[in-house]
C-alpha positions in Angstrom: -35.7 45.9 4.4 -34.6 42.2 3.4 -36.0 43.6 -0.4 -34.0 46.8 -0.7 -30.7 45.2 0.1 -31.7 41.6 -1.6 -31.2 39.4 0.7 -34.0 36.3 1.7 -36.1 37.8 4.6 -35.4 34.5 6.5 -31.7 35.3 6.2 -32.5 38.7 7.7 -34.3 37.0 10.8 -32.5 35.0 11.4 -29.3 38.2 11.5 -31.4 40.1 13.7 -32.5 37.4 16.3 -28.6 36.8 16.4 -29.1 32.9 15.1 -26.6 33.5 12.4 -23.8 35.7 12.1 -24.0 38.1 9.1 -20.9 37.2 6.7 -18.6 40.5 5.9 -19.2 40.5 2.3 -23.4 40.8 3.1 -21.9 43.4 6.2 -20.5 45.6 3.4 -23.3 44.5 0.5 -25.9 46.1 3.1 -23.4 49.3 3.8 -23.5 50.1 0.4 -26.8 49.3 -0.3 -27.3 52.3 2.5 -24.5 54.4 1.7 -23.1 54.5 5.3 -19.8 53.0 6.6 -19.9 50.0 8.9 -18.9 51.5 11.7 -22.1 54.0 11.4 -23.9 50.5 10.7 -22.9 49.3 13.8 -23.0 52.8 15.9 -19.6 53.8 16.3 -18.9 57.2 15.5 -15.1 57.2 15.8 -12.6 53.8 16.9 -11.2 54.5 20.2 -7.5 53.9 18.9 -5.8 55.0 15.9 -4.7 51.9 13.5 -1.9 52.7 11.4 -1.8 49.5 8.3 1.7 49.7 6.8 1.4 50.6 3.3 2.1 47.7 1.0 2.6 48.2 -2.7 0.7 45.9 -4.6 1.9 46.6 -7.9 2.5 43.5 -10.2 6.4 44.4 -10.0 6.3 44.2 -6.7 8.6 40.7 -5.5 6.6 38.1 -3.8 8.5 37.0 -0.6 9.5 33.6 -0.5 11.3 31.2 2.0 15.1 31.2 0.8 15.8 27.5 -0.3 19.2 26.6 1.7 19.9 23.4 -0.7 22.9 22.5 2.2 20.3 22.4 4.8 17.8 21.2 3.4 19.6 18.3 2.2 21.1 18.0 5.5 17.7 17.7 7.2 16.6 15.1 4.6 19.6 12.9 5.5 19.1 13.0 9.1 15.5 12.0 8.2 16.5 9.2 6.2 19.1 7.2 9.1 16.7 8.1 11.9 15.0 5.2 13.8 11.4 7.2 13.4 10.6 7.0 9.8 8.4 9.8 9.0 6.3 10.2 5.7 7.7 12.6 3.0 4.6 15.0 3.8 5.6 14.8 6.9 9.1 15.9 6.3 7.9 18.8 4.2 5.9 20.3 6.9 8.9 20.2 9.1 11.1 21.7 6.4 8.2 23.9 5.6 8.6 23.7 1.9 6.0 21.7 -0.9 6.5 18.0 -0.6 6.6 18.7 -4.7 9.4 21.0 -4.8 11.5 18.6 -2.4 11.5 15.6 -5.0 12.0 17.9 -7.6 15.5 19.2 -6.1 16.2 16.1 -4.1 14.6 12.8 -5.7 17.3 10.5 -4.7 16.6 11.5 -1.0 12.8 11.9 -1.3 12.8 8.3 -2.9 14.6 6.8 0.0 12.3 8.6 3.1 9.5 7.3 0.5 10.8 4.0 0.8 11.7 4.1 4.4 8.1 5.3 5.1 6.8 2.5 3.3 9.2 0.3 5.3 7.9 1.2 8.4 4.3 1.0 7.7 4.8 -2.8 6.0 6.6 -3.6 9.4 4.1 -1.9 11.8 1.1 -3.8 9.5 2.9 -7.1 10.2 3.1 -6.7 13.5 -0.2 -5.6 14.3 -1.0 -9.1 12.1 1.3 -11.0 14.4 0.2 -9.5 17.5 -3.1 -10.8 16.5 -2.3 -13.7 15.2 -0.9 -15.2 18.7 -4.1 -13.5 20.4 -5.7 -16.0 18.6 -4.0 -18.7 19.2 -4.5 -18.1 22.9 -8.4 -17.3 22.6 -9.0 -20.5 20.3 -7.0 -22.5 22.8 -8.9 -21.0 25.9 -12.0 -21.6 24.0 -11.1 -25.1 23.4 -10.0 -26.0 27.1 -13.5 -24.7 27.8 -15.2 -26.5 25.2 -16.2 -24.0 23.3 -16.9 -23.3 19.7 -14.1 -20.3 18.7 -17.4 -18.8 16.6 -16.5 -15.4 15.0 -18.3 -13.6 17.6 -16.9 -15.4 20.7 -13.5 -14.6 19.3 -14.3 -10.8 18.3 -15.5 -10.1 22.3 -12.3 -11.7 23.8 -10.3 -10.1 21.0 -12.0 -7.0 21.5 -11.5 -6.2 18.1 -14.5 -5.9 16.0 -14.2 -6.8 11.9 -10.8 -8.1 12.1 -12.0 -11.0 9.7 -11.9 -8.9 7.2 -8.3 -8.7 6.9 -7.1 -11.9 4.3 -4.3 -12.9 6.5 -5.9 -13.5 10.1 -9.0 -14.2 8.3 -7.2 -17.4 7.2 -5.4 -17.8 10.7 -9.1 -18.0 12.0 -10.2 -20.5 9.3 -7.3 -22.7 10.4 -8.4 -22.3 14.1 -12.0 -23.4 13.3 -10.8 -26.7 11.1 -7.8 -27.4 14.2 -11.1 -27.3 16.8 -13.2 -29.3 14.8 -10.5 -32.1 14.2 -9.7 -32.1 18.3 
């Protein structure tokens, strides 16, 4: 069987055991290989309800149907994105709008630009105070350290921090560095 309609005979097993799914395209492929319809494939003589598709010309003339691009709205929208408190991304803004992030800077670079720069804003300010919030955890964990007499050793520091790798970042990286040479002048 797997021969006459060229497919592996692992592939076949594994159909028939019901491990795999069998893919529509192989569903027809195996149809036609038989010359029988797939609802004779499957047993069914007749569906129980009667599906009426609407007829659709697809002719080359035929006009594609697009969202209409309200340039009042839009830019409206893109405004109100660019004096709100919640700075969003511009891809962000495009899915909301529901047109191509593209197509936006195109008609509206001046706005795009700005939510661009806002977005960029926001994530500079939300990276610096992630830095600072850590910063001053720190501070307290090599003091606590200290008061205990205690080495603030990357890995003492990483399991009250409970944040794992954060020496990797340049800037508390060199707040740490300071912390070790502060402990060893005390």
């Amino acid at each position: 069987m797997a021969k006459f309609i060229q497919i592996p005979e692992t592939t076949l097993r594994y159909w028939t055991k019901g491990i795999n799914l069998i893919p529509l395209p192989s569903l027809i492929k195996i149809c036609l290989q038989l010359n029988i319809s797939i609802l004779e494939l499957f047993g069914i003589e007749e569906l129980p309800i009667n599906i009426q598709l609407p007829q659709k010309d697809l002719s080359k003339n035929s006009p594609k149907l697009r969202n209409k691009f309200d340039h009042k709205i839009i830019k409206r929208i893109l405004d109100n994105e660019i004096i709100s408190e919640h700075s969003k991304s511009l891809k962000k803004v495009a899915e909301i709008i529901g047109y191509d992030r593209k197509l936006l800077y195109k008609k509206f670079p001046i706005e795009c630009k700005k939510i661009v720069d806002n977005y960029q804003s926001y994530i500079t300010e939300q990276k610096l105070r992630r830095e600072n919030n850590i910063k001053k955890q720190l501070d307290n964990i090599a003091q606590q350290l200290s008061e205990n007499g205690e080495y603030p050793s990357r890995r003492k520091v990483e399991k009250l921090l409970k944040q794992k790798y954060f020496v990797k970042e340049k800037n508390i990286r060199e707040q740490w560095n300071s912390l070790k040479i502060n402990y060893l002048k005390i």
